[in-house]
N, C-alpha and C positions, 0 to 999 in steps of 0.2 A: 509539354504536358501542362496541364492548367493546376492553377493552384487551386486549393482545397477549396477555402473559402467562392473563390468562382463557382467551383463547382457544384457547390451543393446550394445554391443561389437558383439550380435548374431542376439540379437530383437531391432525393431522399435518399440517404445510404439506410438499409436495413441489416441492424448485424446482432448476431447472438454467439454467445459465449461456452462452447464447454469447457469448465476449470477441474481438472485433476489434480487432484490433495490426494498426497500418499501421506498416512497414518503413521507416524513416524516416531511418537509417542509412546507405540505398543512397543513389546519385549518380542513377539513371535510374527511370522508371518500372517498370514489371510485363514489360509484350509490346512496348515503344518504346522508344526514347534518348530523348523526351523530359527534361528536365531536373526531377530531383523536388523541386520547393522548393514550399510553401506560404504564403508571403511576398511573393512575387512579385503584380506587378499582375493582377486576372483576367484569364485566359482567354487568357497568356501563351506560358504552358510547353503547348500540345497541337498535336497534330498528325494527319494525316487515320486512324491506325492507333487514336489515344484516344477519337477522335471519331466512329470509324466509319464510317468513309466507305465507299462501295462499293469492295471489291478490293484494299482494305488488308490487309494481311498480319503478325500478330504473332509476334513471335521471343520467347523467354521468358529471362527475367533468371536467367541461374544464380546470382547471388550472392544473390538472392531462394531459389533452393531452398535452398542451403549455409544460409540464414539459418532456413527452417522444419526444416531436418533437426536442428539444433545444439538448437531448440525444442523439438522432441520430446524428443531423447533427454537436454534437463533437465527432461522431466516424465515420464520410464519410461514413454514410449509404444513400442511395434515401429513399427520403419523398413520402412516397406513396399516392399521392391527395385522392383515394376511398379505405375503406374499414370497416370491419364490424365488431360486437363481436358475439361469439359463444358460446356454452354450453357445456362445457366439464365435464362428467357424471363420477361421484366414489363415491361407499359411504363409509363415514370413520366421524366419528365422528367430526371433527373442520373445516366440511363443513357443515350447518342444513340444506341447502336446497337440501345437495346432487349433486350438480354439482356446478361449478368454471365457471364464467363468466369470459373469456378471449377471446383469437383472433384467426383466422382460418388461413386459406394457407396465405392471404395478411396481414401482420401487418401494424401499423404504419409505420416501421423503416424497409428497405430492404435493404441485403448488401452493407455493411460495412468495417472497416479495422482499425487495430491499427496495427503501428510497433514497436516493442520488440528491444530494445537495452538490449542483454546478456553479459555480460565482468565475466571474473575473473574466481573464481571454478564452476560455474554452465556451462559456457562456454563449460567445458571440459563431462558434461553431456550428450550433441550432439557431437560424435563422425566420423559422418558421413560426404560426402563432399554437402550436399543437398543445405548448406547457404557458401557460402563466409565468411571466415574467416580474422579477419584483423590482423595487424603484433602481438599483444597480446592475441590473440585469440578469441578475441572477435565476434558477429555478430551479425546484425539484422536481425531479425525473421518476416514475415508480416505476420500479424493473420486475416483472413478473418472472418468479422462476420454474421452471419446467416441470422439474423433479430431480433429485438428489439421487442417485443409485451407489449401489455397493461393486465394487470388481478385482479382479487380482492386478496389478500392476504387470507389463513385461520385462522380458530380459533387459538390462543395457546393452546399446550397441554406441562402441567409440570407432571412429570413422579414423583411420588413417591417414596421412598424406595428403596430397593439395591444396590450396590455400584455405584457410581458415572461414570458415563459416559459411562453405561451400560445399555440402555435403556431396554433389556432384559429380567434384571433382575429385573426390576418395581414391583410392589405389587398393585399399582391403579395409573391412569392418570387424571387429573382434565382440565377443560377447560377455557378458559378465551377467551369469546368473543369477547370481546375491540376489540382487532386486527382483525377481521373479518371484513372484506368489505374495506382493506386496501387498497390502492391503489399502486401498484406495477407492477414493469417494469421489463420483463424478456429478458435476452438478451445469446439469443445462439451463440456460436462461430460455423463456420468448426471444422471437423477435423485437423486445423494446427498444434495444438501442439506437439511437440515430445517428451520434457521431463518435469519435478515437477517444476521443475525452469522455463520454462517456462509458465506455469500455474500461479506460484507464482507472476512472475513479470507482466503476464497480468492482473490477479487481483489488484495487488498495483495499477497499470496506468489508471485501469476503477475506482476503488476508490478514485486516484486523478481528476479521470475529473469531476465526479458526484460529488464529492463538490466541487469545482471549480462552478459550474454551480450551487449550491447551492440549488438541487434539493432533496436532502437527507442528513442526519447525517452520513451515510453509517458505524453504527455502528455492527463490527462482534460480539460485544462481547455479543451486547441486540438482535441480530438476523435481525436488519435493511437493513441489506447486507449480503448475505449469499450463496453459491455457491454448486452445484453439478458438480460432475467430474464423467463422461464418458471415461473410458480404454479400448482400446485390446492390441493385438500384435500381428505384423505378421513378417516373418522372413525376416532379413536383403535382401535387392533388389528383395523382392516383393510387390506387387500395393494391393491385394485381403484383404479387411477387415479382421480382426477376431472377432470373438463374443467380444461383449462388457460387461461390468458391468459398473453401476451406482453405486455414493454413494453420500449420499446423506446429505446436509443441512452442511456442511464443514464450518467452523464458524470462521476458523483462517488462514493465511497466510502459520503459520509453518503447522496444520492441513491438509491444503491443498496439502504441497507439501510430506509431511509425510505418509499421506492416500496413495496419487498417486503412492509414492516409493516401498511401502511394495506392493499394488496392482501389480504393473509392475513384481516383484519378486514373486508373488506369481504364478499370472498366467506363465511364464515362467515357473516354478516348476511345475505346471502339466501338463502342457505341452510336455515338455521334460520328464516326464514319461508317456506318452500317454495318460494321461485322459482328460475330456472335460472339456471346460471353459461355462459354464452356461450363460443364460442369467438372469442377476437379478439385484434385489437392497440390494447396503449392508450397512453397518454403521459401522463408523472408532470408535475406541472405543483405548481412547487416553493412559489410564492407562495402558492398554496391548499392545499395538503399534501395532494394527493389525485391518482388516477388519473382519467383521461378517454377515452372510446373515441374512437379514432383511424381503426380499418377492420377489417372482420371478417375474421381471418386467412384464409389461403390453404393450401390443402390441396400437396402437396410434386407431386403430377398438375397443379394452376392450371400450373407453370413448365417443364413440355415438356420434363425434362431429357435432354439426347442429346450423344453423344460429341464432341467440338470437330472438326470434320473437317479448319479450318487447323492444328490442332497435333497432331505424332505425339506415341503413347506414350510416358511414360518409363522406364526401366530404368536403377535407380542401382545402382553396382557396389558393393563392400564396400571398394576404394580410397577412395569420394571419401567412402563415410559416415564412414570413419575418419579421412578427412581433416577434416571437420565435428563429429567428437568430438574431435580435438587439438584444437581452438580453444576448446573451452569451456572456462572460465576457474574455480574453486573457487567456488563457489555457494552462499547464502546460511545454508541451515541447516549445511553444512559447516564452514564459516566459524566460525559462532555455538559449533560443539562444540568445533571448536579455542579458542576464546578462552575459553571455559569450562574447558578441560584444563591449558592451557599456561598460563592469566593468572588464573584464580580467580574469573574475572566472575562476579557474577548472571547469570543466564540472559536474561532480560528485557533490561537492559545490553546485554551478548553479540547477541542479538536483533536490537536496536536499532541497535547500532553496524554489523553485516554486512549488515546489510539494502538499504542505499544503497549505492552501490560508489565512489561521491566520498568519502561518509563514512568507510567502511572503509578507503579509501587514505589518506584525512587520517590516520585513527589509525594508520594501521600507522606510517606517515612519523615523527610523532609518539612513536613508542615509543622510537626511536633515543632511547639515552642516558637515558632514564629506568632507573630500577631497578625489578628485577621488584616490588619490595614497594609502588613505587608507582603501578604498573600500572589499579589499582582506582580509584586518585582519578583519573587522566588520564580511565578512563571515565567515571567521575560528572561531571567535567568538563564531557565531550563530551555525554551523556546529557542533563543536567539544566540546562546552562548554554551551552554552545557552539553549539545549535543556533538559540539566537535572534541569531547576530550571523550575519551574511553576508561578514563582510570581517576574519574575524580569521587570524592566520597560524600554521602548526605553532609556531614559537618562541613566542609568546606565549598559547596554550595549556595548550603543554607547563611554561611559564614559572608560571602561576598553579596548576597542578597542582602543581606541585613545593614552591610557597609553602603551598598547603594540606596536603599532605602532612607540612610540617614544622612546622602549627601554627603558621604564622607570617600566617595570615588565617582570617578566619572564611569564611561561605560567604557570608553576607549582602557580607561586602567583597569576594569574588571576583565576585560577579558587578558590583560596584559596577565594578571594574576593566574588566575585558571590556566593560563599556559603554564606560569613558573612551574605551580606547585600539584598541572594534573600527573598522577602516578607516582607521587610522594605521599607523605602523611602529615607532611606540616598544614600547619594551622593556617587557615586564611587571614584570619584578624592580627595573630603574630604576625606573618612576613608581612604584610601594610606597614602595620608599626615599627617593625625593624627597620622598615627602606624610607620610613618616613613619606610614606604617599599617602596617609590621609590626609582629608583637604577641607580647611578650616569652614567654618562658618560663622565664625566671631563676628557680630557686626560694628564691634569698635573697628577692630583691626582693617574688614574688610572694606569698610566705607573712607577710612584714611587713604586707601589705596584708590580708590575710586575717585574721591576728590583730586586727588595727586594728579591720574592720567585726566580727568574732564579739566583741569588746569593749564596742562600741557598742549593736547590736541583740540585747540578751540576753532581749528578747521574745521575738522570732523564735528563737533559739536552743533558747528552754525551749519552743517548739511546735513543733519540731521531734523535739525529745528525749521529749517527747508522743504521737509517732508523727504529725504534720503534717510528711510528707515533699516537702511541693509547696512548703513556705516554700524551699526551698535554692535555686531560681528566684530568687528577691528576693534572695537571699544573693549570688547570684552577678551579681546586676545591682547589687549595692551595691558589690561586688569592681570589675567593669568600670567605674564610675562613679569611682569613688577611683582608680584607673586612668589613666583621661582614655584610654578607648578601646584601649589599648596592651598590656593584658593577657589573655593567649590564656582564654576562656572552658571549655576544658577543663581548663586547666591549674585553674584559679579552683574550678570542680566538685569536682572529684578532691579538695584540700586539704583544702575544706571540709567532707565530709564525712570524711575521716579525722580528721580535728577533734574534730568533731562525734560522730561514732560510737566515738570514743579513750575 
């Protein structure tokens, strides 16, 4: 099979995205007061309204709507003042009543848009000149989004027996109703995507906005958040769809773009030996790295959709949408420009830091009492080293930030620190000074030391003066060593070659 990059050198992959976000947020179900927790023992939390029962009657969670309207209008969709829920008819086991109570032609949420900033190796994945490329190759992608709808979530169903991540090869599937009559927001994109990397990075951006807005846990890993990818391929500078495949319930980021990759190469492979590309659903089956058909998709006629006749119309007034846009909170890529403007970040950094809204409270908390000038190492901090500890606190953070900032540890010792003392409450600046690893920058002291080793090593000196500018490496490990570790390796650089270049 060809690899990607080949591949799409001949084909355009077309792919769109529907992502399910269960609401996870709320206290009660969708259409019930059931209780929404999925922790719970099975088949605890339902009642005859989840389960279906004849002559149950559902009521609809407003703080479910307030939470898809908030939704849209952080992804520049129209708020559609009418519309209704529908009946959409399957039977399969982790529906009991047989049909999914969801939305018709008008959802809540009507196009929409996110824009995709792509940089680096995925960059080079889009091969074509369809986006403007910038001097590093980078571009933004605008992804038109579909529409956002409202629906109940289904049963769980856990798979039995046979090898792992083979649903295939099950032996029996059990069901867990809890999650039934979950409240859950589906959101379709266009067609825009071109390749996995862009799929991947529009998932990240809808995962940070949805908690950001704090409308979800948007956990892939317990199925909270969870995504279907729709592929064809049609041949380089043409417009005409090709048959598509679905796959379905994609639970990981790498997943997502892994599934897409092998899909794109696979369909090109039969293609280019002339067989057809089916229409169907299949399941990425992660131990094999490959896709497996699953059931031959269903045409949108298979599900009988018809107006819900238990629930009336809705009609949201321009009070309560406004009441649902006070609530959204500064949002990710807004975030990222302010830290850019205001603190000098890298963009990436900046990025990185607003992206998570735990993170971005740490930092901001954190900034208290730092000086603007050190603003950048608290990020490099937070970026490069603070996110591998889970139990370290704003003071001691802020504490090794402030040491690095003033030259008084290297970054090899900062992180040496942050391991000691994450999930303690000691003081960062005390353990330093207890263990004596701050590291001088006295220039009497430090240049005594410098003249010492440039005395010694007058090999290395005369290959330096040579034009062997890689020797001043050794120069300055022969500095820290004469040392005993205590002398700031910048400071050690800097001397030497004034020295040396004098």
């Amino acid at each position: 099979m060809k690899k990607l990059a080949e591949v799409l050198r001949d084909w355009e992959a077309v792919i769109g995205l529907e992502v399910h976000t269960e609401l996870t947020t709320l206290e009660t179900k969708m259409f019930c007061n059931c209780r929404l927790s999925h922790d719970d023992p099975p088949n605890t939390n339902v009642c005859p309204v989840c389960l279906g029962m004849p002559g149950a009657l559902p009521v609809p969670n407003e703080k479910a709507i307030e939470s898809i309207v908030m939704a849209g209008l952080a992804t520049n969709c129209e708020i559609m003042r009418h519309s209704m829920f529908y009946r959409k008819h399957y039977f399969y086991p982790d529906m009991a009543k047989n049909f999914q109570t969801t939305q018709g032609p008008v959802a809540f949420c009507m196009h929409g848009h996110l824009d995709l900033e792509v940089s680096g190796a995925g960059a080079k994945e889009r091969p074509d000149a369809t986006v403007e490329k910038d001097a590093d190759g980078g571009y933004v992608a605008p992804i038109r989004i579909l529409r956002i709808h409202m629906e109940e979530d289904a049963a769980k169903m856990v798979h039995v027996g046979g090898e792992e991540g083979r649903i295939t090869a099950a032996t029996e599937s059990l069901i867990d109703y809890n999650r039934c009559g979950t409240p859950l927001i589906e959101l379709v994109t266009e067609p825009d995507l071109r390749t996995p990397e862009e799929a991947r990075l529009f998932m990240e951006k809808l995962r940070q906005t949805f908690l950001t807005l704090g409308i979800s846990d948007c956990s892939l890993e317990s199925g909270s958040m969870r995504c279907d990818g729709n592929i064809s391929l049609r041949r380089r500078g043409t417009t005409e769809f090709g048959t598509k495949t679905e796959m379905k319930n994609i639970n990981s980021f790498k997943s997502l773009h892994d599934a897409l990759e092998y899909e794109i190469c696979r369909q090109a492979e039969v293609l280019e030996e002339g067989g057809i590309v089916y229409q169907e659903t299949r399941h990425w089956e992660p131990s094999r790295r490959r896709t497996v058909v699953m059931r031959v998709k269903e045409t949108a006629d298979d599900y009988r959709l018809f107006p819900d006749p238990d629930l009336a119309p809705f009609d949201l007034t321009d009070e309560f949408i406004d009441r649902c846009r006070a609530r959204i909170p500064e949002l990710p890529d807004a975030k990222r420009d302010r830290y850019v403007a205001d603190y000098g970040l890298k963009r990436a950094d900046a990025a990185q830091l607003a992206g998570d809204p735990k993170v971005a409270a740490f930092f901001e908390e954190a900034l208290e009492g730092v000086g603007e000038k050190n603003v950048p190492t608290l990020a490099n901090v937070m970026v490069n080293l603070a996110p591998s500890y889970d139990a370290l606190t704003v003071g001691q953070v802020r504490g090794v930030a402030g040491l690095l900032a003033e030259d008084a540890l290297t970054f090899a010792q900062a992180r040496e620190v942050l391991d000691a003392i994450n999930g303690t409450d000691e003081d960062a600046v005390a353990y330093v000074d207890a263990r004596g690893m701050r590291q001088s920058t006295d220039e009497g002291a430090l240049g005594a030391i410098v003249d010492e080793v440039l005395g010694r090593c007058t090999d290395q000196v005369q290959q330096y003066r040579d034009g062997n500018k890689k020797v001043l490496g050794f120069l300055v490990g022969q500095c820290m060593k004469a040392a005993k570790g205590s002398g700031n390796p910048k400071a050690f650089n800097k001397m030497l070659a004034e020295r040396l270049e004098g």
